[in-house]
N, C-alpha and C positions, 0 to 999 in steps of 0.2 A: 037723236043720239049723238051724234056729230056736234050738235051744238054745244050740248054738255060737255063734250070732251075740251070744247074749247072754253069753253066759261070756267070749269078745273084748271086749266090752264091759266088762265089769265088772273085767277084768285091765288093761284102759290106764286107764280110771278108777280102781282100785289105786294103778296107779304115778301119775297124777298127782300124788294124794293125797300117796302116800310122798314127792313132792318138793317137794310145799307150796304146792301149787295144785288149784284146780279143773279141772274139764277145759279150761275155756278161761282159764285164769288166766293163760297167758304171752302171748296175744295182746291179754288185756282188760289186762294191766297196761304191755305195751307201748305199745297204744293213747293209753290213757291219761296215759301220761309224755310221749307225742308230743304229745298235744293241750295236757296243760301246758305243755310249750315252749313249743308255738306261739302258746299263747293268751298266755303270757307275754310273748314279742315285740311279738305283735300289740297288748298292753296298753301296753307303752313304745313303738311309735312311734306310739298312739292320742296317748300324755302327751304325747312328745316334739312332735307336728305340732298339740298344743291350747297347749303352751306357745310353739313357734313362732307360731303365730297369734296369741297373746296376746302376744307379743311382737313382732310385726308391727304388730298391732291399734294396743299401746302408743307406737309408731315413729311409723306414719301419726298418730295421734291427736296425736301431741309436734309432729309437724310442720304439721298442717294450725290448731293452733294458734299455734304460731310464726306461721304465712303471713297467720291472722288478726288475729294482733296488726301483722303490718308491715304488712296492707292497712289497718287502723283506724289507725295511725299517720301511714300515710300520709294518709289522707283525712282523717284532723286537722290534720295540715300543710297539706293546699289551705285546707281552709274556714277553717282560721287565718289562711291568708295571704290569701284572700282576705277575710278578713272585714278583715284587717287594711286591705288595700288600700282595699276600700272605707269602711274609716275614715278614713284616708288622703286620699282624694279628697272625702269628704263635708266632711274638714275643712279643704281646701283650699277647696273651694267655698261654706262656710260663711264662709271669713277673705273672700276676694274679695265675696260679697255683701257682708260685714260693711262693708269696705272700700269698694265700690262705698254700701251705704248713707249711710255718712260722709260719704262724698266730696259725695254730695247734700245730706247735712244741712247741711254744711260752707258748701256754695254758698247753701244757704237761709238759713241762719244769717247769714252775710255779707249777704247781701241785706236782712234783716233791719237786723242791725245798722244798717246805710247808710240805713236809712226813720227807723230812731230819733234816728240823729243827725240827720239832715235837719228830724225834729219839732221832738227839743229845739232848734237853732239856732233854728228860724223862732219858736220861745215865746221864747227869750231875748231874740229880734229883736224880739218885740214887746213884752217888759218893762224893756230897759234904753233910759234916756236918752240919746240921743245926744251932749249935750252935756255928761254927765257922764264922769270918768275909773275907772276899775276897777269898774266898778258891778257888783256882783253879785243875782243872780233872790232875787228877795221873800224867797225858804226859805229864802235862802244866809245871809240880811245875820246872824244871831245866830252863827255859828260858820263864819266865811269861811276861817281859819286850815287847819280840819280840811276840808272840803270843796275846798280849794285841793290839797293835800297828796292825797288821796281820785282828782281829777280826774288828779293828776300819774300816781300808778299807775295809773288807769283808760287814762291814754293810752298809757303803756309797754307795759302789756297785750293792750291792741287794736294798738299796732305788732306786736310780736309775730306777734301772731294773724293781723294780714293777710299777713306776713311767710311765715310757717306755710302759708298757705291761697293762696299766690299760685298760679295752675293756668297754667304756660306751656303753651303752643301744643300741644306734645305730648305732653302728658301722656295716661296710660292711668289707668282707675281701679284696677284686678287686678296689675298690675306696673310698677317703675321703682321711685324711690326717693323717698319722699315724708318723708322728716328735713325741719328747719329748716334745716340748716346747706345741702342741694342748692337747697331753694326761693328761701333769700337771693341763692346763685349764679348762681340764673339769674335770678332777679328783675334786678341788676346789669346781666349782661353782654344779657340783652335789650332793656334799657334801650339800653345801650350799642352795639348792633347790632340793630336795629328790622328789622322787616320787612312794612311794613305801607303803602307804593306802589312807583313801578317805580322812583322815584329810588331808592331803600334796594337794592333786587333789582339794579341797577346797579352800586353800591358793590360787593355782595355779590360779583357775576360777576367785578369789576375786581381786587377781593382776591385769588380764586382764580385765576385768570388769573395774576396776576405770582407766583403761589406755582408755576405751570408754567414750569421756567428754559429750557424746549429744546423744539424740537421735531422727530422721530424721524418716518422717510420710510422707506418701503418699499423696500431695496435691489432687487428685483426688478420696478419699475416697465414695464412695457412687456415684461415675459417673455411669450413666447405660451401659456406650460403653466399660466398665472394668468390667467384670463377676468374676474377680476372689479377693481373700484377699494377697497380696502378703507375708503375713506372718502366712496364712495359706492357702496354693495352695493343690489343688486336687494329686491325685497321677498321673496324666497323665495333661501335659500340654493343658493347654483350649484351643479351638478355637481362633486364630488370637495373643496367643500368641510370645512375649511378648507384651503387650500394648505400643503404640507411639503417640506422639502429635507431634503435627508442632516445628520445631525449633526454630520459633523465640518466641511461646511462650516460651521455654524453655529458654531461653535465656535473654529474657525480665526478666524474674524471679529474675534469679540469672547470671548475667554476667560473663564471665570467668575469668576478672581480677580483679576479687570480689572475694577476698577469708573471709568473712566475713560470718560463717555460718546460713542457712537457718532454720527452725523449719521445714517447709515441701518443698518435692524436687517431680517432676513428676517420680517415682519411678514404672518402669514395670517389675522388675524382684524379682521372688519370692525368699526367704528365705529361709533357711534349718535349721534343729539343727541337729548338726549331731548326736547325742548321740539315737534320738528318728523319726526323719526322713532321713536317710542314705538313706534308699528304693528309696523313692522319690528324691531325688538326682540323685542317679545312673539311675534311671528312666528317668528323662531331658538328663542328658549325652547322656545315647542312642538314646533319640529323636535328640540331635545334638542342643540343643537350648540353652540358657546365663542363669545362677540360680547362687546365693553365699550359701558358705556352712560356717557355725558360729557354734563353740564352738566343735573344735574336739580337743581332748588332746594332739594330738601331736603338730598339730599348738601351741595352747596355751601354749606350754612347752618353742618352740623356742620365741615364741613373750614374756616370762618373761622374760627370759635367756637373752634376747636382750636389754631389757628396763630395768636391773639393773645396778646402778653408774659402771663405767668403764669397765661396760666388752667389749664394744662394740671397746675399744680405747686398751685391752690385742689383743683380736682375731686378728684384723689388722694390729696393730702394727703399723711400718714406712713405708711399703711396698707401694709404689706411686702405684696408680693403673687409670684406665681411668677415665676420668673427661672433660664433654660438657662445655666447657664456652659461655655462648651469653651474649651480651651488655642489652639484657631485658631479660621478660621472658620466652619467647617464644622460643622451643626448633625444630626445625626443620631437618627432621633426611635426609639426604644427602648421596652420593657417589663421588667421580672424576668422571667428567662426561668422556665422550668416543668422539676421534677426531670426528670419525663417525657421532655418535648426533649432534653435534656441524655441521658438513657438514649438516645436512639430515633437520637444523633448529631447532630440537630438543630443542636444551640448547640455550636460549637468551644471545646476546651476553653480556651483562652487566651481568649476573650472578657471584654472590661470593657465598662462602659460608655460610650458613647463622649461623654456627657456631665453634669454633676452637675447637680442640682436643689435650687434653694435658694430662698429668697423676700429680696425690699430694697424697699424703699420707694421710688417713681418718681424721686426726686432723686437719690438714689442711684446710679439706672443712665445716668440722663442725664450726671453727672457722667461715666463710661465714655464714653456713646456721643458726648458732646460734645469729645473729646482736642483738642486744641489741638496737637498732633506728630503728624503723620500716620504716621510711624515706627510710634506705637503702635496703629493699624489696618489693619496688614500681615497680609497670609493666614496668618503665624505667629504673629502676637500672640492674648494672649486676645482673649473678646468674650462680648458677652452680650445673650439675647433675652429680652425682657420679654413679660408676658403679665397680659391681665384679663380675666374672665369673669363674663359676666351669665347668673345662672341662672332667671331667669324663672318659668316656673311648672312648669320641673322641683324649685322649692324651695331647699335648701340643699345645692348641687352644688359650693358652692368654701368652703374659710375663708375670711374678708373679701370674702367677692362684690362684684362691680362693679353693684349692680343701678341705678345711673344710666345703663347705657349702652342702656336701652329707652327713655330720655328722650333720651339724646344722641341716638340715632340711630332715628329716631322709620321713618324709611323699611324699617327693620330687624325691625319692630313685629308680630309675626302679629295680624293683620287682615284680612279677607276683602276690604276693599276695596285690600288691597295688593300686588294678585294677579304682578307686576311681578318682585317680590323674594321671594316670598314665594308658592310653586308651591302649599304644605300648610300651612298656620299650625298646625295643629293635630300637626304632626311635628317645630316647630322643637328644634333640644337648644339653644339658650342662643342669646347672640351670645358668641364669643372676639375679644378683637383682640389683636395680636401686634406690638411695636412694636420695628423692629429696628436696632440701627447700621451705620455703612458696613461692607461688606463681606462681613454676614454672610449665610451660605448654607444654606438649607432642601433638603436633599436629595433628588432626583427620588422621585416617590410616587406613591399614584391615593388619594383617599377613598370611600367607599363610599355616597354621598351625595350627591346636587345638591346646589351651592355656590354663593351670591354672595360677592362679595368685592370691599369698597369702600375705598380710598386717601384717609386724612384730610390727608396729607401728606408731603411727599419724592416718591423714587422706587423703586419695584422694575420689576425684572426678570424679565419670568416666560415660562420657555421649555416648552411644553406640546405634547404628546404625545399622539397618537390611542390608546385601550386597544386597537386590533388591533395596535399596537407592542409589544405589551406580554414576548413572546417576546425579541423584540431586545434589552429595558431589562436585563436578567438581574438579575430580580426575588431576596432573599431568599425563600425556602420559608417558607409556613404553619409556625408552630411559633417559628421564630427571633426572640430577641428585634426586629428590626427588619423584619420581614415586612412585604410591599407596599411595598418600599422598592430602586433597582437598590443592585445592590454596585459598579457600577463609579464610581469616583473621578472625578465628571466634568471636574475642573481639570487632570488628567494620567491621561488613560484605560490601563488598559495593554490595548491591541487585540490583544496575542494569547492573553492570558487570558478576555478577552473577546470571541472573534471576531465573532458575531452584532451586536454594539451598533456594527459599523461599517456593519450596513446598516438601521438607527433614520432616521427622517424625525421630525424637526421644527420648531415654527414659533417665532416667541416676539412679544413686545409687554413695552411700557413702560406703566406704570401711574402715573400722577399722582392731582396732590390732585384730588379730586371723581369721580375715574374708580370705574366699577364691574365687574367682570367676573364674567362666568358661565361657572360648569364645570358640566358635565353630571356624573351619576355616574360616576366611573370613568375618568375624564381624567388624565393624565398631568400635572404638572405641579413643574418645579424654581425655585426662588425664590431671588434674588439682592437684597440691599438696596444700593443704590447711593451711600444717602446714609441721614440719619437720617429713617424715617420713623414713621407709623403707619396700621396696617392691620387693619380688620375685615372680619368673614366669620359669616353665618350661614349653615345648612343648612334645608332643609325638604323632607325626605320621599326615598325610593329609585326612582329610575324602572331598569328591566332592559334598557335598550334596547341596552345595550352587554355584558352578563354572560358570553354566548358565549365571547367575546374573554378576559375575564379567568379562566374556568373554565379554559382552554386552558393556564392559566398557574399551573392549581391554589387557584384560590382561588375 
C-alpha cells in the first residue's frame, strides 16, 4: 500500500515536470505575479501620496510664505507710519518750541535793545553842548559823514525790526501768522482802534451796535406751548427745549429765497450777554443744546476791526483762495462720488455736480457780492461763496492758508483757558470762515461735530433742526456724493415726494455782527445770507449725546 502511495506520487510529479513546473510551480508562480502586482500598486500610490505631500508640503510652504511676507509688510507699513508720524510730531513740536524760543529771544532782545538806546542817549546827553548846533560824541567828530549815513541804516533797521517784533494782544507763540507784512497791519489798525479803558470798549460796543440794522422778535410771544423768554432763559434749559414748530409754517412766513427782513421770526433759541450771563451760557454748553452768545469783547473787537474801510481787502490781499460758484443760489455741498456707489446704485446716473470749485482773490468776489442791480441777486442768478481756512497745528491743510485768522479771532484760540468756545482745544480741525453774498443758501445738513459759529458782519439766517428730525429731513444715504444733506428743495418743497418732511418741526434765529452760536454735534441746520456777510466756525471734539437719532437715519 505504501508503495502505491509512492508510485502516485512520483506519476503527478512526472506530469508536473512534463508541463514545466514543479510540483508546486503553478501556485508559486501565480502567487507570485499577484504579489508583483500588488506590490507594484501599492509602490505607485506609495509615490503617488509622497509626491502629493510633497506637493502639498510645497503649497503650504508657498503660502505660509506669501502670508509672511504680507504680515512683515504690513508691520513695516505701521512702524513706517508710525515712525513717520512720530517724526512728524516731534517736528512739529520742535518748530513750535523753536518758535516759542524766538518769540522769547525776540522779546529779550527788544528789551535789550530799548536799555541800549536809553544808555547811549543818556552818554550823548552828557557829551554834547547844549548850546552848540549838530554836535556829534567825541568818536564821531573824525568821520561824521560815515557814522551819519551808518545811524541812518541802523534806524531803518531797528524800524523794521520793531515793526517785525510788534506782539498784539493776541498773539499765540505755536500758531497765527507772524510775517512783517500781518504785524505792520495790526500795529496800524490797533493804533487805530485801542483798546485799552472803558471809553475805547464804548466806541468799540457803539460800532457793533449800529452794524446791527434790526431787530427780530419772537412771533410766538405769549404761546403757552413756550415756557420760556428767549431773551431771558432760566439758568438750566426748560423742558422740551429748544421750542419747534412745523416747517411749513416756518417757511410759509418767511420763504428762503426771501431775503427781505422779517420783524418777527419763530425764534426757540435763547440769548446770552456774555458780560452778565456767561454762567448760563456755559451752562447750555454742558447740557449739549443750541443758545447765541452777544456782546463779548473779544468777538466785537474782530467784528470792528473787520467792518472798517479796507481793512478787510489789506488782510487778504491777492492771495486766490476757495470759492463755490452755482448758476443760483443754492449752494449744495458734494464729494467725487466712489465707482463703488455708483455700482451699489448709490449715485444716480445723471448726477453732476451741483457746484464748481475754483479759487479768486477776495476783491474779486466782493466785486460779485457787492452788485449794485439787484436784478443780479436773484435766486436765478449766479453767486458765489468764499471761503478761508486757518490750519493751525493741523500744518499745511489749505494752498495759501489764512493762518492770520488764530490772530484775528483770538476767542477761537485752543487754549484751555478758553473753555467757552473751545469744549477740546486739542480736537480743534482749523478755524473756516465762509463769507457769503445776498441770497446765498447752504443746504439743510447736520456736522458731525460740536460747532461754534461767530458773525463778523451782515446777517444770516439759520433755521435749525433737532437730529431726532432727522427721519423727517429725508436725508441723501451714506455713499451719495452729498450725504448728511436733505434732498428736499426747501424754496419749493414737493410734499408729495417728500411726504414725511411735512411733519419736520423747526425753529430758526438771526445772526449779527458779534453774535455767536453753538450747535451741538449733529444739529440740524440750513443757512440763508441775507445780505453780505462774514462768518466763522470752529469745531472742537465729538460729544454722542445725540447719535441714536442719527444711526436711525443710517449714518
Amino acid at each position: 500500500m505504501h508503495s502505491n502511495v509512492q508510485k502516485r506520487t512520483a506519476h503527478s510529479s512526472r506530469l508536473e515536470v512534463t508541463n514545466g513546473g514543479s510540483p508546486s510551480s503553478g501556485n508559486t508562480h501565480g502567487n507570485a505575479h499577484g504579489n508583483a502586482h500588488g506590490n507594484s500598486d501599492k509602490s505607485t500610490r506609495r509615490r503617488r501620496l509622497r509626491r502629493k505631500k510633497t506637493s502639498a508640503y510645497a503649497k503650504s510652504q508657498r503660502r505660509f510664505a506669501i502670508l509672511q511676507a504680507i504680515v512683515g509688510f504690513i508691520l513695516l507699513l505701521v512702524v513706517s507710519l508710525h515712525a513717520f508720524r512720530t517724526i512728524q510730531a516731534k517736528r512739529a513740536e520742535w518748530r513750535r518750541d523753536a518758535a516759542a524760543d524766538q518769540f522769547n529771544k525776540d522779546i529779550a532782545n527788544d528789551a535789550q535793545a530799548m536799555k541800549d538806546r536809553h544808555r547811549r542817549e543818556n552818554k550823548r546827553n552828557r557829551n554834547v553842548d547844549p548850546d552848540a548846533e549838530n554836535v556829534l560824541e567825541p568818536e564821531d567828530k573824525d568821520n561824521g559823514k560815515y557814522h551819519s549815513a551808518r545811524d541812518r541804516v541802523k534806524s531803518w533797521g531797528k524800524k523794521i525790526k520793531r515793526i517785525s517784533q510788534y506782539q498784539h494782544s493776541d498773539i499765540m507763540p505755536n500758531i497765527g501768522d507772524k510775517s512783517l507784512a500781518y504785524a505792520r497791519l495790526r500795529k496800524e489798525y490797533d493804533e487805530l482802534l485801542p483798546v485799552e479803558d472803558d471809553k475805547d470798549v464804548d466806541r468799540m460796543r457803539a460800532n457793533v451796535e449800529a452794524l446791527r440794522k434790526r431787530t427780530y422778535r419772537n412771533i410766538m410771544e405769549g404761546d403757552e406751548g413756550m415756557t420760556y423768554d428767549v431773551l431771558d432763559c432760566p439758568f438750566d434749559p426748560p423742558l422740551g427745549y429748544p421750542y419747534q414748530w412745523n416747517i411749513q409754517k416756518v417757511l410759509d412766513n418767511w420763504g428762503p429765497d426771501d431775503t427781505e427782513p422779517r420783524t418777527h421770526i419763530y425764534q426757540g433759541l435763547c440769548q446770552f450777554d456774555f458780560e452778565t450771563e456767561a454762567d448760563k451760557a456755559m451752562n447750555y454748553r454742558e447740557a449739549e443744546v443750541p443758545f447765541v452768545v452777544r456782546n463779548d469783547p473779544a468777538v466785537m473787537r474782530t467784528s470792528e476791526r473787520w467792518n472798517q474801510p479796507g481793512y478787510m481787502e489789506k488782510l487778504l490781499g491777492d492771495q486766490p483762495h476757495r470759492t463755490e460758484y452755482s448758476p443760483n443760489n443754492h449752494f449744495m455741498y458734494w464729494q467725487k462720488p466712489k465707482k463703488k456707489m455708483r455700482k451699489k446704485g448709490l449715485v444716480p446716473e445723471d448726477w453732476t455736480p451741483p457746484t464748481e470749485m475754483m479759487r479768486m482773490p477776495f476783491a474779486e468776489w466782493l466785486e460779485h457780492a457787492n452788485a449794485k442791480d439787484e436784478s443780479l441777486l436773484g435766486p436765478d442768478m449766479e453767486h458765489w461763496y468764499y471761503r478761508l481756512i486757518g490750519c493751525g497745528e493741523q500744518g499745511d491743510c489749505d494752498r495759501g492758508s489764512s493762518e492770520y485768522l488764530f490772530d484775528e479771532l483770538s476767542f477761537f484760540q485752543p487754549r484751555n483757558d478758553n473753555d467757552l468756545y473751545m469744549v477740546n482745544p486739542k480736537k480743534q480741525k482749523g478755524i473756516h470762515c465762509r463769507f457769503g453774498m445776498k441770497g446765498v443758501i447752504a443746504e439743510n445738513h447736520f456736522d458731525g461735530s460740536r460747532n461754534m459759529i461767530a458773525l463778523m458782519g451782515g446777517e444770516r439766517r439759520y433755521i435749525l433742526a433737532h437730529p431726532e428730525q432727522c427721519e423727517n429731513l429725508s436725508l441723501f444715504p451714506r455713499g451719495h456724493p452729498s450725504a448728511r444733506h436733505s434732498a428736499v428743495d426747501w424754496s419749493d418743497p414737493d410734499w408729495d415726494q417728500f411726504p414725511q418732511f411735512r411733519d419736520a418741526e423747526v425753529n430758526e434765529v438771526i445772526l449779527q455782527a458779534g453774535d455767536v452760536l453753538y450747535l451741538p454735534t449733529f444739529w440740524f441746520h440750513y443757512i440763508i445770507s441775507l445780505d453780505v456777510n462774514y462768518q466763522c466756525n470752529t469745531r472742537s471734539g465729538v460729544t454722542k449725546d445725540y447719535q441714536e437719532h442719527i444711526s436711525e437715519c443710517g449714518f
